[in-house]
C-alpha positions as a printed NumPy array, in Angstrom:
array([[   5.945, -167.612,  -37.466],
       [   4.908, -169.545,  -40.459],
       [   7.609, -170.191,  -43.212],
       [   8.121, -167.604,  -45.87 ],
       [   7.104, -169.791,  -48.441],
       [   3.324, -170.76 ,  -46.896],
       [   3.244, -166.839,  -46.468],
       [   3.269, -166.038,  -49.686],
       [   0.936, -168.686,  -50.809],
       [  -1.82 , -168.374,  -48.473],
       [  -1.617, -164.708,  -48.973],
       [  -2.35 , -165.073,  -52.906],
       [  -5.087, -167.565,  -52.177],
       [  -7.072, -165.254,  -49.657],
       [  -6.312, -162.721,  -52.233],
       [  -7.76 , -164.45 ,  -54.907],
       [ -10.783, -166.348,  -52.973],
       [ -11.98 , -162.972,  -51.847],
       [ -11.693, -160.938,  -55.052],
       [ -12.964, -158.028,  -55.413],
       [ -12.44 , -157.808,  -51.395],
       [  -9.296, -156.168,  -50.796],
       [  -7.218, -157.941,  -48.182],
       [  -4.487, -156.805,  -45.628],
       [  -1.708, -159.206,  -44.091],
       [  -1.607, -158.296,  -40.72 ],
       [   2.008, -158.789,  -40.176],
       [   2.48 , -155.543,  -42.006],
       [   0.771, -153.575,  -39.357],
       [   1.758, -152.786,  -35.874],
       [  -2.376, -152.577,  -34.488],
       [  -5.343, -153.473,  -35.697],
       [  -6.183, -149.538,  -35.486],
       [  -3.717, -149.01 ,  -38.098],
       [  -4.789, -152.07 ,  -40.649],
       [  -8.407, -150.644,  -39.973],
       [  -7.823, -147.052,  -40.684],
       [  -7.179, -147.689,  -44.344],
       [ -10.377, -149.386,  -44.544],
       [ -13.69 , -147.585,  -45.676],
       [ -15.451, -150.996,  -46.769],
       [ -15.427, -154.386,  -45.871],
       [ -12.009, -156.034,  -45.675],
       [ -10.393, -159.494,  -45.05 ],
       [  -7.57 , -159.463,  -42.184],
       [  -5.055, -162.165,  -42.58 ],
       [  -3.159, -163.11 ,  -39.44 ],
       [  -0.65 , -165.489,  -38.859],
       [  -1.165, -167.255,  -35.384],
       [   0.469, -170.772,  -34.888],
       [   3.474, -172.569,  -36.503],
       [   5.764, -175.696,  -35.826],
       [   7.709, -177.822,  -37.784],
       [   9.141, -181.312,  -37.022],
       [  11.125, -184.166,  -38.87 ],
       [   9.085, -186.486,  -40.728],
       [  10.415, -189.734,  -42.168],
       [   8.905, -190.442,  -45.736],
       [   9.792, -193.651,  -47.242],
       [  12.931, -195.033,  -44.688],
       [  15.177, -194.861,  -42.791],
       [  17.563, -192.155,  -44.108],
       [  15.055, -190.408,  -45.7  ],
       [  14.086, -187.535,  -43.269],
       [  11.663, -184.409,  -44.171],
       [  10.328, -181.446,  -42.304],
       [   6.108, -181.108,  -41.933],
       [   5.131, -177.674,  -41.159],
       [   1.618, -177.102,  -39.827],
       [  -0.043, -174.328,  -38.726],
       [  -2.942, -171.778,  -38.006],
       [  -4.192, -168.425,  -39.993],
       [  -7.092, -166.273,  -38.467],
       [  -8.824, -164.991,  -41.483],
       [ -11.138, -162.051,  -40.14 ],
       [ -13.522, -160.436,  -42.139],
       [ -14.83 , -157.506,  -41.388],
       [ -17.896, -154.976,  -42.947],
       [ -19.216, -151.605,  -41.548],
       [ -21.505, -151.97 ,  -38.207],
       [ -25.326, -151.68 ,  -39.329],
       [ -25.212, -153.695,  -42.406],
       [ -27.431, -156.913,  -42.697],
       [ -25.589, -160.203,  -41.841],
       [ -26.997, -161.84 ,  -44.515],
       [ -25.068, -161.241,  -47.674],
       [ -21.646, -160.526,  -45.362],
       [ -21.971, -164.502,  -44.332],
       [ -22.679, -165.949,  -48.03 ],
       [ -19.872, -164.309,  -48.818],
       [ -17.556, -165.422,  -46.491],
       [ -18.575, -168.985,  -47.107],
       [ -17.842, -168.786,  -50.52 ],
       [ -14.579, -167.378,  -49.266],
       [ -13.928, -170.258,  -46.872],
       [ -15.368, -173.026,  -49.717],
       [ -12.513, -171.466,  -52.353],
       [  -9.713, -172.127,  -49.825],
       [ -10.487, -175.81 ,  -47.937],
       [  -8.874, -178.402,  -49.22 ],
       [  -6.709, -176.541,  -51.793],
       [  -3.333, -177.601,  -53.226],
       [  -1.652, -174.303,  -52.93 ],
       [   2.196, -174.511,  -54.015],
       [   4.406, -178.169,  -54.005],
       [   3.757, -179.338,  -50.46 ],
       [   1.535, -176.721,  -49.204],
       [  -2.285, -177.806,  -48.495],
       [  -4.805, -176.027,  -46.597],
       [  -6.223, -179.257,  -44.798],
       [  -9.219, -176.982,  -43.723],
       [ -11.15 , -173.307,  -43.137],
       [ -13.684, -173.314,  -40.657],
       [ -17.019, -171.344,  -41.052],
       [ -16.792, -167.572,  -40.145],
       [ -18.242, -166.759,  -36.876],
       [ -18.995, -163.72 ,  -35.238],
       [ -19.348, -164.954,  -31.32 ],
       [ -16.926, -162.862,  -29.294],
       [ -14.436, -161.026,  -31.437],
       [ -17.446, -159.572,  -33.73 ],
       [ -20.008, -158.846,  -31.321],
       [ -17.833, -156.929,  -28.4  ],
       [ -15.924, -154.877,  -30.124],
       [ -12.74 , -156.287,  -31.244],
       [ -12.496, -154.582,  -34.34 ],
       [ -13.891, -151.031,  -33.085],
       [ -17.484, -149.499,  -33.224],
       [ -17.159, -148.747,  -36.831],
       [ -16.661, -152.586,  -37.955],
       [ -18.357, -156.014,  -37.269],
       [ -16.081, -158.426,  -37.807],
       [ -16.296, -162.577,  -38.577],
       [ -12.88 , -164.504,  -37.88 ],
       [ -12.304, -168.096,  -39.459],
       [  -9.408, -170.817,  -38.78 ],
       [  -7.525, -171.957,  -41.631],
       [  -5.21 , -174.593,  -41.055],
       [  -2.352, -175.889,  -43.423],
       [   0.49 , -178.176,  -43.766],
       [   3.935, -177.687,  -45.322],
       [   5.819, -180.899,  -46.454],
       [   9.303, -180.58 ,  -47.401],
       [  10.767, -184.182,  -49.106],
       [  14.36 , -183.352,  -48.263]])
């Protein structure tokens, strides 16, 4: 699980990169079904995947930190039927608002990757009622000590 701390950040910065989109954390749900059922439009699903955290020395000997890195699956997700088209600009100016960005002391999202619908979008994953385009965001934590 990824550190309270990077929660809340990355949270607000989905938040705000996909404004007026609403977004769900789903951590706060106990299916997909559920997180889905509140939806009538499109949405952005943020889910927490991969974490670890190790000792880092910064500086010396003596002078030990923790680096936290770790994965988010950002999945964005529209009603079946609609035209790809605008659904993809928008979730690369999504993606482009988030890589790269300072979000809090010590937490950086090193990168987002393009949204993609192969697999997850196109069988299913998110029911017949959505299409759905997942990205990887990955970020790093470094604590000083």
């Amino acid at each position: 699980m990824s550190s309270p701390d990077v929660r809340t950040a990355i949270n607000a910065a989905v938040t705000s990169a996909a404004v007026p989109i609403p977004t769900f954390d789903l951590s706060d749900y106990v299916s997909l079904e559920d997180c889905l059922g509140s939806i009538d439009s499109k949405a952005v699903l943020i889910q927490y995947v991969t974490s670890g955290e190790r000792v880092a020395t910064i500086g010396g000997e003596g002078n030990q930190g923790w680096e936290e890195d770790g994965s988010v699956v950002l999945h964005y997700v529209v009603p079946s039927g609609f035209d790809s088209g605008p659904t993809t600009a928008e979730g690369e100016a999504i993606r482009l608002q988030l890589r790269g960005t300072r979000l809090a002391p010590g937490i950086t999202i090193e990168s987002c990757d393009p949204f993609t619908d192969f697999g997850a979008g196109s069988l299913g994953m998110y029911g017949a009622a959505f299409h759905g385009w997942a990205s990887n965001l990955f970020y790093v934590r470094r604590d000083c000590g």
